[in-house]
C-alpha positions in Angstrom: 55.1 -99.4 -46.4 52.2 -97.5 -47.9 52.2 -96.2 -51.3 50.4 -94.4 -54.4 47.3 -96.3 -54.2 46.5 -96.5 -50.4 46.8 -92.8 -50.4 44.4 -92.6 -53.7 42.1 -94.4 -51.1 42.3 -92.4 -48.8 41.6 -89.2 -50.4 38.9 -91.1 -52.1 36.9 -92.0 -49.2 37.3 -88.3 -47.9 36.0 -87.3 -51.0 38.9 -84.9 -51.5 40.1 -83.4 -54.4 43.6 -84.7 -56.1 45.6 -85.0 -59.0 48.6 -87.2 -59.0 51.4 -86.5 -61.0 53.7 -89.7 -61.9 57.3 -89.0 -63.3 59.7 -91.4 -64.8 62.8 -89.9 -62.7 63.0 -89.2 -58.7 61.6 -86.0 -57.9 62.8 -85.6 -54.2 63.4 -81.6 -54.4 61.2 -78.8 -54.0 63.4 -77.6 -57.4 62.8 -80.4 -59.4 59.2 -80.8 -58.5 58.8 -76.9 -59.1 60.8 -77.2 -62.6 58.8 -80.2 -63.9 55.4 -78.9 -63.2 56.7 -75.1 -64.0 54.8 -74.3 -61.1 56.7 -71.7 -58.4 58.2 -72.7 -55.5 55.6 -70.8 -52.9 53.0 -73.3 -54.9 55.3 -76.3 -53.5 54.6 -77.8 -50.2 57.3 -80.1 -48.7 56.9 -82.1 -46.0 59.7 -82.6 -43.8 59.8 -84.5 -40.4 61.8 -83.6 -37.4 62.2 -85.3 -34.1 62.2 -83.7 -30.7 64.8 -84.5 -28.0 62.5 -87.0 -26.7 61.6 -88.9 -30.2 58.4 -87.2 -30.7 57.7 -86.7 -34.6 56.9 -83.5 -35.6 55.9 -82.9 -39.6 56.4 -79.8 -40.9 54.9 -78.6 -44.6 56.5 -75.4 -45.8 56.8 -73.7 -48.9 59.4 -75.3 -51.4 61.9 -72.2 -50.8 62.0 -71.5 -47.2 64.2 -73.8 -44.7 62.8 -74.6 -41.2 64.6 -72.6 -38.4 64.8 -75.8 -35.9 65.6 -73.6 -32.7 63.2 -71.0 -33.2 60.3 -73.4 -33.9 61.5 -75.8 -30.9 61.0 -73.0 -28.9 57.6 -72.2 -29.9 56.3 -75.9 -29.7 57.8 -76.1 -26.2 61.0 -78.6 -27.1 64.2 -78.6 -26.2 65.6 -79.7 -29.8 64.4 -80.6 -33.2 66.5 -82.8 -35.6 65.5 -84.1 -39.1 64.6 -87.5 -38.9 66.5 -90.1 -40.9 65.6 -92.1 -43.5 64.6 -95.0 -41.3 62.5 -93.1 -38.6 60.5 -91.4 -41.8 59.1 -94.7 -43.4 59.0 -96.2 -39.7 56.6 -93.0 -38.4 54.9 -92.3 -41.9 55.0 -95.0 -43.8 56.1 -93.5 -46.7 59.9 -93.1 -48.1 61.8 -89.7 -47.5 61.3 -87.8 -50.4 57.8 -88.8 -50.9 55.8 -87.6 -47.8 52.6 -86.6 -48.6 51.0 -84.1 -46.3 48.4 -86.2 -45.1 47.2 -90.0 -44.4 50.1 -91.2 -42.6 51.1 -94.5 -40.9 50.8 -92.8 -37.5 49.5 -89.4 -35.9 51.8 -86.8 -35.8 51.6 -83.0 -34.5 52.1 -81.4 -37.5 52.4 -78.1 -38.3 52.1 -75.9 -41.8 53.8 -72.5 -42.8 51.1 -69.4 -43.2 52.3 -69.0 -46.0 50.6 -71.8 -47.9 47.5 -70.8 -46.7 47.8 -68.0 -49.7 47.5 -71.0 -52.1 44.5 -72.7 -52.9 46.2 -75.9 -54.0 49.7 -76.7 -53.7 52.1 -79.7 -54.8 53.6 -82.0 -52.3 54.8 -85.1 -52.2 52.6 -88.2 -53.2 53.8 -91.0 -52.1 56.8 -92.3 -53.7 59.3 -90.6 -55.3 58.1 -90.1 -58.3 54.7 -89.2 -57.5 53.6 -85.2 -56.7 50.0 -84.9 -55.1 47.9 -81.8 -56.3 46.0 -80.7 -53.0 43.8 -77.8 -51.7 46.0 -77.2 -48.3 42.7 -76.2 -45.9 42.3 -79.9 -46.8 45.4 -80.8 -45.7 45.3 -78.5 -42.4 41.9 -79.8 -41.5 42.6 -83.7 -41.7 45.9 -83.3 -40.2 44.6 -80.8 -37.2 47.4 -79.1 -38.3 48.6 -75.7 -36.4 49.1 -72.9 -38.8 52.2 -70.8 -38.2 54.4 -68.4 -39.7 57.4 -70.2 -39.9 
């Protein structure tokens, strides 16, 4: 499993630039992570994966509000069906626990895509790599190391 400190690697050797934020209590939910940093939730990024009908991970970073409309997005990306993983296929495919995906540096590649509607933030909050770590992140950085595809979700 990979954690707080390979991901501080990481971003080091990119030569990115962070802030962690470390909590004493879970902070899973957009809500709680907006609440404890009294940040809004368009400034919170979660990162949620889904799996295609034919196992193929796709991550998806949104704004902490919005839900993802699995059949309209399948469509676009040219699937059949999306599902959220479980708890099991996120740490097997990202190597982090659900809860505590960070947007970037994962166990293995995966298409991901982010909302447009990040894009209007400079940085954004997402998840750090436990569950009771938020990472501060400028999200161009986030699109460009993750080829991400940008769309209005």
């Amino acid at each position: 499993m990979f954690d707080v400190e390979y991901l501080r690697k990481c971003l080091e050797s990119k030569r990115i630039f962070f802030e962690f934020y470390r909590f004493d209590k879970e902070t899973v939910t957009s809500t709680q992570a907006s609440k404890l940093l009294k940040v809004p939730l368009t400034s919170i990024a979660k990162s949620v994966l889904l799996m295609s009908e034919n196992k193929e991970p796709v991550l998806v970073i949104l704004p902490g509000y919005k839900r993802i409309p699995q059949k309209r997005l399948a469509r676009v990306l040219g699937k059949k069906k999306l599902r959220l993983a479980t708890k099991e296929e996120v740490l097997h495919i990202t190597g982090y626990p659900a809860g505590g995906i960070p947007p970037f540096f994962h166990k293995n590649k995966i298409l991901t895509i982010v909302d447009k509607e990040l894009m209007n933030n400079e940085y954004v909050i997402a998840g750090g790599g436990d569950t009771k770590t938020l990472l501060k992140v400028n999200i161009r950085d986030v699109v460009m190391i993750q080829n991400a595809k940008v769309l209005d979700i």
